[in-house]
C-alpha positions in Angstrom: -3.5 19.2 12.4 -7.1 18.1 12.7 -7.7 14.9 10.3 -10.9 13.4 9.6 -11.8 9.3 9.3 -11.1 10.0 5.5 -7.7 11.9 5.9 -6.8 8.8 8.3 -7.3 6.1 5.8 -5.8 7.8 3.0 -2.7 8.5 5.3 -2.7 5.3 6.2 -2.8 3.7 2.6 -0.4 6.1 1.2 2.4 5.4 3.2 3.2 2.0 1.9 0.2 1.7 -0.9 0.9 4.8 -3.3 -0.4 3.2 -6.8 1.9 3.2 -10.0 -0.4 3.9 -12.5 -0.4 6.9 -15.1 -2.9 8.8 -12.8 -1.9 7.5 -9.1 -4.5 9.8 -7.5 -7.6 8.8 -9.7 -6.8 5.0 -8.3 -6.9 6.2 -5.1 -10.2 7.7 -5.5 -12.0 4.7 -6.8 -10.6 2.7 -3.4 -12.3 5.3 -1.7 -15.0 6.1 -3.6 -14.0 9.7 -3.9 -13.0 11.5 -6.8 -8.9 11.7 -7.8 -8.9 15.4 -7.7 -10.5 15.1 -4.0 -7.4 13.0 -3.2 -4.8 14.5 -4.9 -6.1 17.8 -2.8 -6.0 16.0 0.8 -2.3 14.4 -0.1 -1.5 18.5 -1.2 -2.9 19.7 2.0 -1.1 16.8 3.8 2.2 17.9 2.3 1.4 22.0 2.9 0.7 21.2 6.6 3.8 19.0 7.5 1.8 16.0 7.9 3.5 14.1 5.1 7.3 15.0 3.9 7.2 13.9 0.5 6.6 10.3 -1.5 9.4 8.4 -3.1 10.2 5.0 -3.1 12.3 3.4 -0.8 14.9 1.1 -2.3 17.1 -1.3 -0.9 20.4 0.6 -1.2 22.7 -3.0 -1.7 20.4 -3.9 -4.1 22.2 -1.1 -6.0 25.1 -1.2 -5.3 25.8 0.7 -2.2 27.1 0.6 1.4 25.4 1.6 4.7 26.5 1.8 8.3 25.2 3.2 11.7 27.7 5.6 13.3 27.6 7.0 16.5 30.6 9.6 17.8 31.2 10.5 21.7 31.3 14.4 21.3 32.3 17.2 23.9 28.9 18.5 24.8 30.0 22.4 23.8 31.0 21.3 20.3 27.6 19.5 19.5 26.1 21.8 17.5 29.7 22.6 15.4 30.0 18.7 15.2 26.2 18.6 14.2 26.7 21.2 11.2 29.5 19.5 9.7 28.2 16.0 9.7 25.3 17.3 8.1 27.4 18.6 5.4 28.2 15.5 4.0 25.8 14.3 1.5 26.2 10.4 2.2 25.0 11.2 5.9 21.1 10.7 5.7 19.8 10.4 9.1 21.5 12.6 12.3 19.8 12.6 16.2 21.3 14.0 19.2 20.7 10.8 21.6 20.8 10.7 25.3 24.4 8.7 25.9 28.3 9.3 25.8 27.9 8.3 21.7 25.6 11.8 22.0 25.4 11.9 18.1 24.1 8.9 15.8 24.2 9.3 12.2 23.7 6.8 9.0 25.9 7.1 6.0 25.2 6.2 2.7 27.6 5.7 0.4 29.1 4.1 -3.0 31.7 2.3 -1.9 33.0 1.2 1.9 36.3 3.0 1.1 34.0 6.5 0.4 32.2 5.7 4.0 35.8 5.1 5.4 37.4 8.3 4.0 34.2 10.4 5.6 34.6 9.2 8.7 38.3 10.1 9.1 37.5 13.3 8.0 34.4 13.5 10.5 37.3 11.9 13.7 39.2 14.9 12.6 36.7 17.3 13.7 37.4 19.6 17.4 35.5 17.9 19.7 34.8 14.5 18.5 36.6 12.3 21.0 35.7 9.0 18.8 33.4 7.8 16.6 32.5 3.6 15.9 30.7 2.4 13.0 28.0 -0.2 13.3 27.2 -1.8 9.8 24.4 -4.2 9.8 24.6 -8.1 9.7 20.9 -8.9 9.6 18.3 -7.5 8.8 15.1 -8.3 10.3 12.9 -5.6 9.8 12.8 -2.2 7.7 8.5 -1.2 8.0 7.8 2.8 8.7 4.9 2.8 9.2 2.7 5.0 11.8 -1.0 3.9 12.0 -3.5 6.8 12.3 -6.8 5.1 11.9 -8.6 2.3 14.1 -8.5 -0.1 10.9 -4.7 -2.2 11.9 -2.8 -3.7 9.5 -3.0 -7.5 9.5 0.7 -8.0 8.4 2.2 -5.1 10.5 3.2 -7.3 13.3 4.2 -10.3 10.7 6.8 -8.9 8.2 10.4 -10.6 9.2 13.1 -10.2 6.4 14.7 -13.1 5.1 18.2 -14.0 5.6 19.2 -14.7 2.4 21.2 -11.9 1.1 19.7 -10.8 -2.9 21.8 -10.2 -5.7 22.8 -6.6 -6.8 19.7 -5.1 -9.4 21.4 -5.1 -13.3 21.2 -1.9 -14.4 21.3 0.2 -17.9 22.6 4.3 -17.4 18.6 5.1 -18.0 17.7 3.4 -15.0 20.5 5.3 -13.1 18.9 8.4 -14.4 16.0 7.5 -13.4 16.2 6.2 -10.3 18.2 9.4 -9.2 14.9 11.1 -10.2 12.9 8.8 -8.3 15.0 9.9 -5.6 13.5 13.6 -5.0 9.9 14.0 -4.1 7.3 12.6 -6.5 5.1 16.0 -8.0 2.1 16.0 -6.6 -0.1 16.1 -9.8 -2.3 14.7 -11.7 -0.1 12.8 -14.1 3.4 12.8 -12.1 5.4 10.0 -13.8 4.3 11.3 -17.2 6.4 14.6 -15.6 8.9 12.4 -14.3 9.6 11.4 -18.0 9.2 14.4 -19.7 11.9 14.8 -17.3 14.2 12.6 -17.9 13.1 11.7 -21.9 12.5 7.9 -20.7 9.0 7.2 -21.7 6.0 7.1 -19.0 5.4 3.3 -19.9 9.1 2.0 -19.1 9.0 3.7 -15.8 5.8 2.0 -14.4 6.8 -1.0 -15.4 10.6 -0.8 -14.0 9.2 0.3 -10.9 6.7 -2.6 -10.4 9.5 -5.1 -11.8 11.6 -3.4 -8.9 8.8 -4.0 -6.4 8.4 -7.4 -6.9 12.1 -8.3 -6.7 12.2 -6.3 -3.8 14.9 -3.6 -5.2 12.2 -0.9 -4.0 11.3 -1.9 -0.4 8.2 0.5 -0.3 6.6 2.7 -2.8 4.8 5.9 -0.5 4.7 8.9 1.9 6.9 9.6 4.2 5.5 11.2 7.4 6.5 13.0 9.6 5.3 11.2 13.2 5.2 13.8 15.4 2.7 15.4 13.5 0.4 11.9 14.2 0.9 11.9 17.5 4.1 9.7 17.7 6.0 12.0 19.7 8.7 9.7 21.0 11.0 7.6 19.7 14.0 5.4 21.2 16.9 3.0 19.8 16.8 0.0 22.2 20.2 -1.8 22.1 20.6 -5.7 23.4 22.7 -7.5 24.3 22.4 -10.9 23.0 24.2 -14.4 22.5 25.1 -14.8 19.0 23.2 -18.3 19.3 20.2 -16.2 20.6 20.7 -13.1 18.4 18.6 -14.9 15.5 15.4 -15.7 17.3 15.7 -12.7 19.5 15.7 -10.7 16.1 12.7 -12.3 14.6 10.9 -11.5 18.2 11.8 -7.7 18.2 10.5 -7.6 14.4 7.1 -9.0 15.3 5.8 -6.4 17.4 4.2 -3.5 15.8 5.8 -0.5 17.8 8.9 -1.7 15.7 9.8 -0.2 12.9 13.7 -1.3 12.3 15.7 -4.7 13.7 19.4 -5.2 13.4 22.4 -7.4 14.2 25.1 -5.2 13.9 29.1 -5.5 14.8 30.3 -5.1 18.0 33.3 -2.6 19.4 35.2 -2.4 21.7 33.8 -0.4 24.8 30.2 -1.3 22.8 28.9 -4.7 23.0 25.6 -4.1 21.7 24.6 -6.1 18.7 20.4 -6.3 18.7 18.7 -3.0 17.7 15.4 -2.3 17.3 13.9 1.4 16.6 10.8 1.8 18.9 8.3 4.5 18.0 5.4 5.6 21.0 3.2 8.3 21.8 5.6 8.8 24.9 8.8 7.8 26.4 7.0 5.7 29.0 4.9 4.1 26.2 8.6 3.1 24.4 10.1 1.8 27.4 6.8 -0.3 28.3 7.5 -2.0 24.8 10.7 -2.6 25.2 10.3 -4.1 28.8 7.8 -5.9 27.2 10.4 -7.5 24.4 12.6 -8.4 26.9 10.5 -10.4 28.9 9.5 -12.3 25.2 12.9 -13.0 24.9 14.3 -13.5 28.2 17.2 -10.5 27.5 17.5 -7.9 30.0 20.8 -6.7 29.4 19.7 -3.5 27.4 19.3 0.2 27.4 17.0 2.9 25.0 18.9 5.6 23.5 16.2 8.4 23.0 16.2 11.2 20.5 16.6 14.2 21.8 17.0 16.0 18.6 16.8 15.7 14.9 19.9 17.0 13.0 19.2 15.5 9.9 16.5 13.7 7.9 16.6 12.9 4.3 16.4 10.0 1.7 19.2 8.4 0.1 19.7 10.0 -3.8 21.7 7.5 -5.9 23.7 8.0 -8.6 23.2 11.4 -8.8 26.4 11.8 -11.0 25.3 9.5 -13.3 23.5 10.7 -16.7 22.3 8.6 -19.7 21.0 9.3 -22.7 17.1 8.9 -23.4 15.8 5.9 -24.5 
């Protein structure tokens, strides 16, 4: 789609920058210095043309209780798209890419509990075709920053933002939180007014949800509050999973590296397997696949690794947000 200097900024702002205020679009407007109904139209138009796939926040999914892991399952090449289907089926399974490499098919799960994610994949090893299947949960986290540039005007932390160490205590929360935040978890209405819609909704009152979403901002239960795009669309047509292999004495600074350069947009230590002995990842995003591996030959001569390889998507499966406690329900406040 054709996007002039105006569409640029406001893609750029809304990604990480959407405003919690009763009338989200109006705020937007003044930063601009263009009207909120001039806005809310581009961000329609964006979302009507692809451009965007909807706004939600992100949240960090132990925060609330919940486990993750990286899976990746060697699969006979003519029961792909079978293997595909019924991976998808799963709820828990957010994220699913046919990747160039004997582990062909890489999905995340999401789930309650480590016993759910455990009971999925033996029902997923089960399936004709799938020869095996590992399971890569995270140890560090360095970096978790989506965020695709479309205008000349850079980001002065993009290349800055390293996670801390420290792991943060599980958010306390009521049933009407639950209930909200499983709202939260579908795609904001693009309206005037949408949190006054999000409590008419739910019968929690417009003024508790702004402020428990910017209480969960600042203690960093919602990562990022804003669109998510879709990259291609911008011009980011390629994207590859480098893998390292790293010292565990190295793994920590190597890490912090990886996370500071802006083509990044996700760092990991994760476990090690049998037959797979990579434990650094980072997710490299590029206008092409020469582009990607020129970044990631570039990280390894900043850290000195050069025992690594870049898994490339070859296809999307699967791409959707996390929804939490959808089977929860509280009464209104």
């Amino acid at each position: 789609m054709a996007l002039d200097d105006r569409d640029r900024q406001l893609l750029d702002a809304i990604q990480s920058e959407f405003p919690v205020e009763s009338r989200p679009f109006e705020a937007f407007g003044a930063r601009f210095a263009i009207s909120g109904e001039e806005v809310l139209e581009r961000v329609q138009r964006f979302q009507r043309e692809g451009t965007i796939r909807e706004i939600s926040p992100v949240f960090d999914l132990k925060r609330l209780g919940y486990s993750s892991t990286l899976c990746a399952a060697d699969v006979a090449p003519d029961n792909v798209e079978d293997v595909a289907e019924a991976i998808n089926a799963y709820s828990e399974v957010t994220h699913n890419y046919l990747r160039e490499h004997a582990f062909n098919i890489w999905f995340t799960l999401i789930a309650c509990s480590i016993e759910d994610i455990d009971r999925i994949l033996e029902a997923i090893r089960a399936i004709p075709g799938v020869r095996r299947v590992i399971s890569l949960p995270s140890r560090r986290t360095f970096k978790i920053d989506v965020h695709f540039q479309t205008s000349g005007n850079k980001r002065a932390d993009t290349a800055l933002r390293v996670a801390s160490n420290s792991a943060a205590p599980a958010e306390p929360l009521h049933d009407c939180d639950m209930r909200l935040i499983s709202v939260l978890g579908e795609p904001l209405p693009l309206i005037k007014s949408p949190f006054a819609a999000i409590a008419e909704r739910t019968g929690i009152e417009e003024a508790y949800i702004l402020d428990r979403i910017r209480a969960w901002k600042a203690s960093g239960a919602i990562r990022r509050f804003g669109a998510r795009v879709a990259h291609h669309k911008l011009g980011f047509a390629a994207n590859g999973m480098s893998v390292w292999h790293v010292a565990e004495s190295e793994a920590e600074a190597a890490g912090q590296t990886m996370a500071k350069q802006p083509e990044v947009s996700h760092c990991y230590i994760r476990d090690t397997l049998p037959g797979w002995d990579y434990n650094l990842y980072a997710m490299i995003h590029g206008t092409t696949m020469d582009e990607v591996r020129a970044v990631a030959g570039r990280m390894a001569e900043l850290t000195g690794l050069h025992d690594y390889t870049v898994l490339f998507s070859v296809r999307e499966f699967k791409k959707s947000v996390p929804r939490y406690f959808n089977e929860k329900q509280a009464d209104p406040l």
